[in-house]
C-alpha positions in Angstrom: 44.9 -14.4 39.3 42.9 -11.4 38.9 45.0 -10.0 35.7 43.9 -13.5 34.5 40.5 -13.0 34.9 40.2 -9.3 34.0 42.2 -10.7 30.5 39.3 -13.2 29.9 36.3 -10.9 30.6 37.9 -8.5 28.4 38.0 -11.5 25.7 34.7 -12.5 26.3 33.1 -9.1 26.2 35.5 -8.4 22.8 33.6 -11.4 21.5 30.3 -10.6 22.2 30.6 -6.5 21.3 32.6 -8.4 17.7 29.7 -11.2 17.5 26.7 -8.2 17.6 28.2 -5.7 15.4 28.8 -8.4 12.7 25.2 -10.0 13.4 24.1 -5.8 12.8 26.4 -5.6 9.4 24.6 -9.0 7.8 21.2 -7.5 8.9 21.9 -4.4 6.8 23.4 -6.2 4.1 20.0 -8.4 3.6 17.9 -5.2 4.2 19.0 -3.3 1.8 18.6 -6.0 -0.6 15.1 -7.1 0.3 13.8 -3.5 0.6 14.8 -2.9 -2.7 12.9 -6.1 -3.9 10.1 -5.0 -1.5 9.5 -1.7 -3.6 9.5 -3.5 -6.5 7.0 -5.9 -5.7 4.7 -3.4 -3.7 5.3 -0.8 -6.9 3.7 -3.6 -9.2 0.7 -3.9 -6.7 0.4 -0.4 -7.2 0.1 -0.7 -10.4 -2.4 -3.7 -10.5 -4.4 -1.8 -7.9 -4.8 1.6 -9.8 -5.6 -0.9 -12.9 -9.1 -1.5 -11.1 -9.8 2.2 -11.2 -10.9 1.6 -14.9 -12.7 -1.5 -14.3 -14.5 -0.1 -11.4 -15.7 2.9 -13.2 -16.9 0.6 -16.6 -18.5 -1.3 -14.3 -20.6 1.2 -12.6 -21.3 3.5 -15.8 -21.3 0.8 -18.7 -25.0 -0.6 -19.6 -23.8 -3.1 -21.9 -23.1 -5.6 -19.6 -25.2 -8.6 -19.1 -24.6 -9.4 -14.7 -22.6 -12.7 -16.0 -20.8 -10.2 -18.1 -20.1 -8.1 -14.5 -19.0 -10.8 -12.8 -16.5 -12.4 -15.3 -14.6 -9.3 -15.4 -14.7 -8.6 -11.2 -13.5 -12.4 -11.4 -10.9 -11.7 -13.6 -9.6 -8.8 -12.0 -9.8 -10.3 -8.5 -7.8 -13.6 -10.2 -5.1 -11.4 -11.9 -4.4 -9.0 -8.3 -5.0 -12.4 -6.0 -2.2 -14.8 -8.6 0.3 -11.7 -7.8 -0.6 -11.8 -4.6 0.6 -15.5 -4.3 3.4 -15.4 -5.9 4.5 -12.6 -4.3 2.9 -13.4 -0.4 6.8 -14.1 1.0 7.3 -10.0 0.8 3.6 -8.8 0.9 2.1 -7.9 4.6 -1.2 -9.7 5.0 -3.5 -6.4 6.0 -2.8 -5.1 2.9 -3.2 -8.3 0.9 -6.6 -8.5 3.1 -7.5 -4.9 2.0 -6.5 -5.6 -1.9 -8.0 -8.7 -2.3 -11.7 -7.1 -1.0 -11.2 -4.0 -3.0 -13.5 -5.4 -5.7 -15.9 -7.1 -4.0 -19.8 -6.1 -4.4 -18.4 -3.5 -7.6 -20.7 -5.5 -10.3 -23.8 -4.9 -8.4 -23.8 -1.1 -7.7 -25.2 -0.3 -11.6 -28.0 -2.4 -10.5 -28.7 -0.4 -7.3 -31.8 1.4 -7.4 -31.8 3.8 -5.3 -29.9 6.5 -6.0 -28.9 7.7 -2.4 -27.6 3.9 -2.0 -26.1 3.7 -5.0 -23.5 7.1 -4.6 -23.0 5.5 -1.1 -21.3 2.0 -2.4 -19.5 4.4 -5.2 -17.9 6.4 -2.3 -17.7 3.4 -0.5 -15.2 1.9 -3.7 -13.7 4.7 -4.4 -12.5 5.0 -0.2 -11.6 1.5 -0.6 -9.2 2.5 -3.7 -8.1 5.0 -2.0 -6.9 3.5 1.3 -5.5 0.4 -0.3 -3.4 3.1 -2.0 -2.2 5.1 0.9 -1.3 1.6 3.0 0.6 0.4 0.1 2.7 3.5 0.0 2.7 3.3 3.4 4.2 -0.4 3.4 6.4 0.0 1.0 8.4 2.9 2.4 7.8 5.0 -0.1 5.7 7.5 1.4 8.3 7.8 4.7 10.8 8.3 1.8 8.9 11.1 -0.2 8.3 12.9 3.5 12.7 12.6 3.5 12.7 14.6 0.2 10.0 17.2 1.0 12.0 17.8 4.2 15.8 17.7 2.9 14.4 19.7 -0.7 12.1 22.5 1.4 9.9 22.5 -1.7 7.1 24.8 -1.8 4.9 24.2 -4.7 2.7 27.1 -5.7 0.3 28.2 -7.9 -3.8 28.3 -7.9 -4.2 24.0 -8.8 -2.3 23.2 -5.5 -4.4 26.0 -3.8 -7.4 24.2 -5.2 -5.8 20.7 -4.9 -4.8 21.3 -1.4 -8.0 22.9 -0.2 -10.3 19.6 -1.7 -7.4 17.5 0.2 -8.4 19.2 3.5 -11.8 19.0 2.6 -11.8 15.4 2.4 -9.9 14.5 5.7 -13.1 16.6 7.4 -15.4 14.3 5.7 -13.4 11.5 6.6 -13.5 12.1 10.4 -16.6 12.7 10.3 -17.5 9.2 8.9 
C-alpha cells in the first residue's frame, strides 16, 4: 500500500514539475516574440518623439507664425504621436504614453512669453520633458539594460577630448538636476 502511494505522489509531482516547465517554455517562446515587436514599436516612438525636437525649436525661434499658425502645428504633432499611440496602446506602458502625449503641451506659447527669465524657464522646462520621455522610452523598451550588457561584456573605453567634454557636461547636468 505504501509502494502504491509513494508511485502516485511521484506521478503527481512528475506532472506538476512537467506541467510548470512547459507553462515556463510557452512563456519564453511568446516573450521573445513580443519583445522583439516591443522594440519595434517603442523604436518608432522614438523616432516620433525626437521628430518634435524640430517642431519645438521652430516653434520657439520662428516669428512667422500667426498663434493659429502655433497651434495647428502643436495639434498636428500631438495628432500624429497620439494616432501611434492608439494603434499601438496593446504594447505601449501607459506612464510613458502619459509622459509623450504632454510633451507638447504649452510649446506654442513660450515665443510669446515676455519675460525673459520665464521664458528660458519653459524652454528648459521642454527640453527636460524631451529628455526624460527619451530616457523612459529606452528604459521601457529594454534597450538601455541591453546597451549597459554590451558596455559590460565589450569593456569599452572611449577616449579622446569630446567624451572628456561630453562626459563632464553629462555630470554637470545630473548636479543641476538634483538640485531641481
Amino acid at each position: 500500500m505504501e509502494t502504491a502511494i509513494i508511485g502516485l505522489l511521484g506521478v503527481l509531482i512528475g506532472l506538476l514539475i512537467n506541467e510548470h516547465f512547459r507553462r515556463r517554455n510557452r512563456i519564453e517562446t511568446y516573450s521573445s516574440h513580443i519583445f522583439d515587436k516591443r522594440v519595434k514599436i517603442y523604436e518608432e516612438l522614438y523616432s516620433k518623439v525626437s521628430d518634435c525636437s524640430s517642431i519645438i525649436s521652430d516653434l520657439i525661434e520662428n516669428s512667422k507664425y500667426s498663434k493659429e499658425e502655433r497651434h495647428e502645428i502643436v495639434s498636428i504633432a500631438v495628432h500624429n504621436i497620439a494616432e501611434y499611440g492608439d494603434n499601438n496602446s496593446f504594447y505601449l506602458n501607459e506612464h510613458i504614453v502619459v509622459q509623450y502625449m504632454t510633451l507638447m503641451i504649452g510649446v506654442e506659447d513660450i515665443y510669446y512669453i515676455e519675460s525673459a527669465d520665464e521664458k528660458e524657464q519653459e524652454i528648459q522646462r521642454v527640453w527636460k520633458h524631451l529628455r526624460d520621455t527619451k530616457k523612459m522610452i529606452k528604459k521601457e523598451s529594454g534597450i538601455e539594460e541591453l546597451d549597459k550588457l554590451f558596455k559590460s561584456i565589450t569593456q569599452a573605453k572611449h577616449k579622446s577630448y569630446i567624451i572628456d567634454y561630453y562626459n563632464e557636461l553629462e555630470k554637470e547636468q545630473r548636479k543641476r538636476e538634483k538640485k531641481q
